[in-house]
MIBALUM-567498 format. One line per 10 residues: for each residue x, y, z of C-alpha. Coordinates in steps of 0.25 Angstrom, whole numbers. Each point is the difference from the previous one (the first is absolute). Last residue first. Layout:
X:Y:Z ~ ... .
END
This chain:
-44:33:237 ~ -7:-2:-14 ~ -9:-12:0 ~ 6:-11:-7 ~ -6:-3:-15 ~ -10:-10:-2 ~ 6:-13:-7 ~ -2:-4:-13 ~ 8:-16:-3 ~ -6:-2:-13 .
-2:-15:-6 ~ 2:-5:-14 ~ -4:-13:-4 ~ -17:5:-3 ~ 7:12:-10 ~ 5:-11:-7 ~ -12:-9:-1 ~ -6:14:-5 ~ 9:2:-11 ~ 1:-13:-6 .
-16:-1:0 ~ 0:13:-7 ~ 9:-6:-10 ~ -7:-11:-1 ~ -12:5:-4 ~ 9:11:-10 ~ 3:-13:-9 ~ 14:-5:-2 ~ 6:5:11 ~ 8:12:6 .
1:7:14 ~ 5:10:7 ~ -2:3:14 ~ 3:15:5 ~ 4:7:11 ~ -6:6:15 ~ -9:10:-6 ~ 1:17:-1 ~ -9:11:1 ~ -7:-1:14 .
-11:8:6 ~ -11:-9:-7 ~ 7:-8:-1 ~ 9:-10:10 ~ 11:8:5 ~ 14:-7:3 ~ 12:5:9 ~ 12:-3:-3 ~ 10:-10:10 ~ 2:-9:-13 .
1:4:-12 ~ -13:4:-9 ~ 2:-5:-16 ~ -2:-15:2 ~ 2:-9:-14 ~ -4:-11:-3 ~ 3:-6:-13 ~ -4:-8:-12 ~ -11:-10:7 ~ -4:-9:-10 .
0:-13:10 ~ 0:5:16 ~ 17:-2:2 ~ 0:17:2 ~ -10:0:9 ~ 7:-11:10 ~ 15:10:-3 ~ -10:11:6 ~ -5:-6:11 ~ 0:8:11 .
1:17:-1 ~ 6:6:11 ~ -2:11:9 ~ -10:11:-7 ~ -2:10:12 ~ -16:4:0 ~ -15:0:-6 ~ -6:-11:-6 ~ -1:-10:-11 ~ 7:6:-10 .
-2:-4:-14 ~ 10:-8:-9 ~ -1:6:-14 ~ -1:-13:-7 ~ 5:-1:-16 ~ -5:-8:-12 ~ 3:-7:-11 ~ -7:-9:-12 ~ 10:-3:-10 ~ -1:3:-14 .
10:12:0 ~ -5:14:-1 ~ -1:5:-13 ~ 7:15:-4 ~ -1:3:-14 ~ 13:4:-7 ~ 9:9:9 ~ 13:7:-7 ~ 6:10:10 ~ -7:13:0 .
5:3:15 ~ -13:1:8 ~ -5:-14:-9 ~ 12:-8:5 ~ 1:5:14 ~ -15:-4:0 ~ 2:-13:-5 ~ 13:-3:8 ~ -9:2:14 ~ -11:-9:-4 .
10:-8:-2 ~ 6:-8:-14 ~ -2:-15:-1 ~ 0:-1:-12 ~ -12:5:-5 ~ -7:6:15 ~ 2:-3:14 ~ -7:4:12 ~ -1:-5:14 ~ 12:10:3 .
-12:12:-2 ~ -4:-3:12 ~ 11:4:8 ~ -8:15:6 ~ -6:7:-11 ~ -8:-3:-14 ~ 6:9:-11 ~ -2:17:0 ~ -12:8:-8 ~ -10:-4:9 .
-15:-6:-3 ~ -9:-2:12 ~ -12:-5:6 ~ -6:-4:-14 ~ -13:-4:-1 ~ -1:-16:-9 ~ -14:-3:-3 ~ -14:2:6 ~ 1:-12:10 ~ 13:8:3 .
14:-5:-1 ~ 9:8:6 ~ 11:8:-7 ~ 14:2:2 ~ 8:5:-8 ~ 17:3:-2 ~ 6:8:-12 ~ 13:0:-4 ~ 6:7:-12 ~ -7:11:-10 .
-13:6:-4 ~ -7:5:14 ~ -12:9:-4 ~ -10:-3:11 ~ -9:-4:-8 ~ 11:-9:-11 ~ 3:-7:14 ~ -15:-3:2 ~ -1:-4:-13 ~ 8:-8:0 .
-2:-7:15 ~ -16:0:-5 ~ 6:-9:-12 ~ 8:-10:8 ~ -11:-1:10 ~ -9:-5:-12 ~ 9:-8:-4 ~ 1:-7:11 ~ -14:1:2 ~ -3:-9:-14 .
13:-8:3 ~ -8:-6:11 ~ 7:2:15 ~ 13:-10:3 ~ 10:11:-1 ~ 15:-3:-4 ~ 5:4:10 ~ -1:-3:15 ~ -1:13:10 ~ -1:-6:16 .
-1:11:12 ~ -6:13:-1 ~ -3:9:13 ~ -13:6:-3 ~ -6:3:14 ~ -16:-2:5 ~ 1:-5:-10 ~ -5:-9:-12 ~ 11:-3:-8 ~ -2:-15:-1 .
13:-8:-2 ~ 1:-5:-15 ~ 8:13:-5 ~ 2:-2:-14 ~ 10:5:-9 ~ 1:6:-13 ~ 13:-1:-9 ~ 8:7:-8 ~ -12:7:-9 ~ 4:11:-11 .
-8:13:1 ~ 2:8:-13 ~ 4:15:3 ~ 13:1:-6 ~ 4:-13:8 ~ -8:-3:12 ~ 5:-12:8 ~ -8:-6:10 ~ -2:-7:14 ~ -17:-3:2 .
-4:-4:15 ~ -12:-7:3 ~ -10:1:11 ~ -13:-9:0 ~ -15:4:4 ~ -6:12:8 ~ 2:15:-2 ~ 0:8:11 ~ -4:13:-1 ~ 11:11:1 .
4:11:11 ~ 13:8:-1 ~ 6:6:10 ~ 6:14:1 ~ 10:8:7 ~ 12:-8:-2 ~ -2:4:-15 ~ 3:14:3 ~ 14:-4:6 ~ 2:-11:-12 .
0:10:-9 ~ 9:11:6 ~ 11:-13:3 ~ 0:-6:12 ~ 9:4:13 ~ -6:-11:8 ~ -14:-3:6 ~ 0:-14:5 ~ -9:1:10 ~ -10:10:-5 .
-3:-7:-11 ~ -2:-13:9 ~ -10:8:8 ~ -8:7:-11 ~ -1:-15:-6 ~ -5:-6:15 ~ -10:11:0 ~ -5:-4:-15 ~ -1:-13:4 ~ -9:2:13 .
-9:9:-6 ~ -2:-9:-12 ~ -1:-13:10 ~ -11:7:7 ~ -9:5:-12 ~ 2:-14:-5 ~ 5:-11:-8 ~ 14:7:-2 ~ 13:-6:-5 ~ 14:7:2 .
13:3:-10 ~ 11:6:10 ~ 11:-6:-7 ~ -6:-8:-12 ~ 13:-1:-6 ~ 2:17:-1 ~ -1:11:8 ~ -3:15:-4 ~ -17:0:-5 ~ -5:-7:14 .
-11:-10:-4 ~ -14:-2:6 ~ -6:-12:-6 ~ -17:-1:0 ~ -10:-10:4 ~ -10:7:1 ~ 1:14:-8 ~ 3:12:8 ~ -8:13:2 ~ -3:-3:15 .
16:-6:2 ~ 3:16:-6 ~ -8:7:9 ~ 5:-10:13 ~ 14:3:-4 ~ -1:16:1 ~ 10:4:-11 ~ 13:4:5 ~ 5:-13:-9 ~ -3:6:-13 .
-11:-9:-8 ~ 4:-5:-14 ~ -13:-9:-4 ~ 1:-13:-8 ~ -9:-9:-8 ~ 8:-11:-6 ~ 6:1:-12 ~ -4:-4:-16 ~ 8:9:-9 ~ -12:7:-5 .
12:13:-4 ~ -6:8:10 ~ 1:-11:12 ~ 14:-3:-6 ~ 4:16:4 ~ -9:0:13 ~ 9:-15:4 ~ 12:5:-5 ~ -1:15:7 ~ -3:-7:14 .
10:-10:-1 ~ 10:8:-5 ~ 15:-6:-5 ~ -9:-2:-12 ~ -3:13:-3 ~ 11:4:4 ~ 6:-8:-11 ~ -8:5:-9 ~ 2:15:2 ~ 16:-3:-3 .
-3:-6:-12 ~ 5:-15:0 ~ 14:-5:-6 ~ 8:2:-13 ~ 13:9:5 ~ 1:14:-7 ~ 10:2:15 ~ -10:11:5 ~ -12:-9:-3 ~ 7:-12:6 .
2:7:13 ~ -15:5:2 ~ -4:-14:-3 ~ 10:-7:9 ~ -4:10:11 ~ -13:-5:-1 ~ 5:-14:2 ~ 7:2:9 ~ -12:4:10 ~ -8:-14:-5 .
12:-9:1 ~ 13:-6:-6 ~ 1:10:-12 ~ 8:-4:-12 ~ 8:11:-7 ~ 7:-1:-15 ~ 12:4:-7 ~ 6:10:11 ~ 12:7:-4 ~ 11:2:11 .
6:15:1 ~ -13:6:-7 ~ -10:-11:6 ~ 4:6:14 ~ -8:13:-3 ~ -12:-7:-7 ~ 1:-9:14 ~ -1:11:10 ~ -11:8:-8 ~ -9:-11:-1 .
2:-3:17 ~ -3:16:-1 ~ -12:-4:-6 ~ -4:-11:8 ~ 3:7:14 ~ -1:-8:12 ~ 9:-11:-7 ~ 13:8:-1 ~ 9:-8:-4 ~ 14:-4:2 .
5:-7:-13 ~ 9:-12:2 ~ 10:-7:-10 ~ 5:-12:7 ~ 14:-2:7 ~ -5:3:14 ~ -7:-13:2 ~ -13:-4:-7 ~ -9:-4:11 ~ 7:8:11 .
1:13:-8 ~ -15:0:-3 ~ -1:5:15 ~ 11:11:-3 ~ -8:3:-12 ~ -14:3:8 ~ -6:8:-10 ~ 1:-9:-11 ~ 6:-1:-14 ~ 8:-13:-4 .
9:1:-13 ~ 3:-12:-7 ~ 7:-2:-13 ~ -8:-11:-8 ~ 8:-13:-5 ~ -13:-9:0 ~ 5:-10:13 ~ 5:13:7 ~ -12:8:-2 ~ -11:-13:5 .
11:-3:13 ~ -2:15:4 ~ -15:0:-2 ~ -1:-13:9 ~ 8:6:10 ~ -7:12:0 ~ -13:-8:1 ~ -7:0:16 ~ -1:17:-1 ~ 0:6:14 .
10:11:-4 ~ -9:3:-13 ~ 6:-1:-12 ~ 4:7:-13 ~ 8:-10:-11 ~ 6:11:-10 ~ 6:-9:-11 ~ 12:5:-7 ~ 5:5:-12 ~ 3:-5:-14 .
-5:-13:2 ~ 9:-13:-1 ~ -5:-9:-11 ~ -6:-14:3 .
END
């Protein structure tokens, strides 16, 4: 494969699972790396003091832009991949600087949006769930009278279903919208302008009953090109959302597959994303697929390790590949079936120990197990934690067995969560 004339821009959170794998992905393809963050003595640890690094400044997308326009004249910049939903707007306002193909500013904060993506696919008869945005100095009891039953109250600024609540009643509304205002009050940091004024709000959908599935893409010039949909066989239901097993490929009809391949284009085209990853999860409705989300970044945390696609490329290669104009036919996932296990907390405390992990690993189609929390941390089951305790994956000839590798391996292992010493 031919070396690029410039490098790749890789812009990542601090808390981002997938460095590693975005690092292996430009070594194996000959890519000159260049990592953007705004904690790069933090990035520092994971690729050592050697790589090229970019200090950031994350609370401000424009100047963010600014920063890497003005590097790109010393080192050129070939193609930029953003690793989340705040990245990825400043990926866009970066790219257009740079004369970079990637998404229109205005589209990917669109998409980084949860309110202005659902009022913008609502406008475009994208199908979404009703939704109201309601500020969260409003009077909870007014707002739990006006609310449909049941309905899911979200915060706009967190992410993984963090904060994500379930209500059947006037009661349970009050109650969820009081525990939101309360974990957005405790872990109010320095944000961004943005983030500061969406802190203040809540929003407030019905719930929409049935399957969830998650759709991982490719647009190329504006034509949605299909990696893989997952299912989630674990009921969704509440009162939380923490998601667990995702198998590929889907068992569901082809007729609704296709049909959730279709809303997720043109869902994307709504919201006017036309280039690199996109990420969807939609629920499956006695009506037909509605849409929970469509964002202009791939799917987070290790899941995307249970992918492979052609000759065994990552998902990780095949978007360093596209971001750097390198010679990419169309992308086909390998035959097997495969799937990957977020491991859920149980409970709230100091992780010890984690048993049986050698006995997960010898469980037939089991391809790794992999714990991300180090011992003596302390874990926060949803909805005021943002993180899990690893990842199981798993392949198989058909995505039945898979699931069934993944859950007799998440049965062997056993987590040792103590509660944590009262401070003297």
């Amino acid at each position: 494969m031919p070396t690029p004339q410039g490098a790749l821009l890789l812009l990542v959170p601090t808390t981002s699972y997938r460095l590693d794998d975005f690092r292996a992905a430009a070594q194996r393809l000959n890519v000159p790396l260049l990592v953007g963050s705004d904690r790069c003595h933090q990035i520092e640890d994971t690729f050592g003091p050697e790589a090229g690094l970019l200090s950031l400044d994350y609370r401000k997308p424009e100047h963010a832009a600014e920063q890497v326009a003005e590097a790109a004249r010393t080192r050129p910049i070939a193609g930029i991949v953003p690793a989340s939903d705040p990245t990825a707007v400043i990926a866009a306002l970066a790219a257009e600087k740079l004369g970079l193909p990637f998404n229109p500013p205005v589209a990917a904060r669109r998409a980084a949006d949860k309110h202005a993506m659902r009022a913008t696919l609502r406008d475009a008869g994208v199908p979404v769930p009703g939704f109201r945005l309601h500020a969260l100095d409003e009077d909870p009891e007014a707002a739990a009278r006006a609310a449909p039953y049941p309905c899911v109250l979200k915060p706009l600024i967190f992410s993984a279903s963090r904060g994500v609540i379930r209500a059947d009643d006037p009661a349970g509304f009050v109650a969820a919208w009081r525990r939101i205002r309360k974990l957005l009050h405790d872990t109010r940091v320095e944000r961004r302008a943005r983030e500061r004024e969406a802190a203040g709000s809540v929003l407030v959908e019905a719930f929409v009953p049935g399957a969830e599935v998650a759709l991982e893409g490719l647009l190329r010039g504006g034509r949605l090109e299909v990696l893989a949909l997952f299912d989630k066989p674990d009921p969704l239901d509440g009162p939380y959302f923490e998601e667990t097993i995702y198998v590929t490929p889907s068992r569901h009809p082809a007729a609704l597959r296709a049909e959730v391949e279709r809303i997720t284009a043109a869902g994307a085209a709504a919201l006017g994303l036309r280039e690199g990853p996109v990420h969807a999860e939609l629920r499956l409705s006695p009506d037909g697929p509605v849409v929970l989300e469509i964002a202009a970044r791939s799917i987070g945390g290790l899941c995307s390790r249970t992918l492979r696609f052609g000759a065994g490329l990552t998902l990780e290669e095949v978007l360093v590949a596209h971001a750097m104009g390198l010679p990419l036919e169309q992308v086909r996932r390998e035959a097997r079936a495969s799937g990957v296990m977020m491991l859920p907390i149980p409970r709230r405390g100091v992780l010890h120990g984690v048993r049986g992990v050698e006995e997960a690993r010898t469980v037939p189609g089991v391809d790794d197990v992999v714990i991300t929390v180090p011992e003596g941390r302390e874990v926060v089951p949803l909805p005021e934690g943002d993180s899990y305790l690893g990842f199981l994956f798993a392949k198989g000839e058909t995505p039945e067995e898979v699931e069934r590798t993944l859950r007799e391996a998440h049965r062997r292992l056993a987590f040792d969560i103590r509660a944590p010493l009262p401070v003297a």
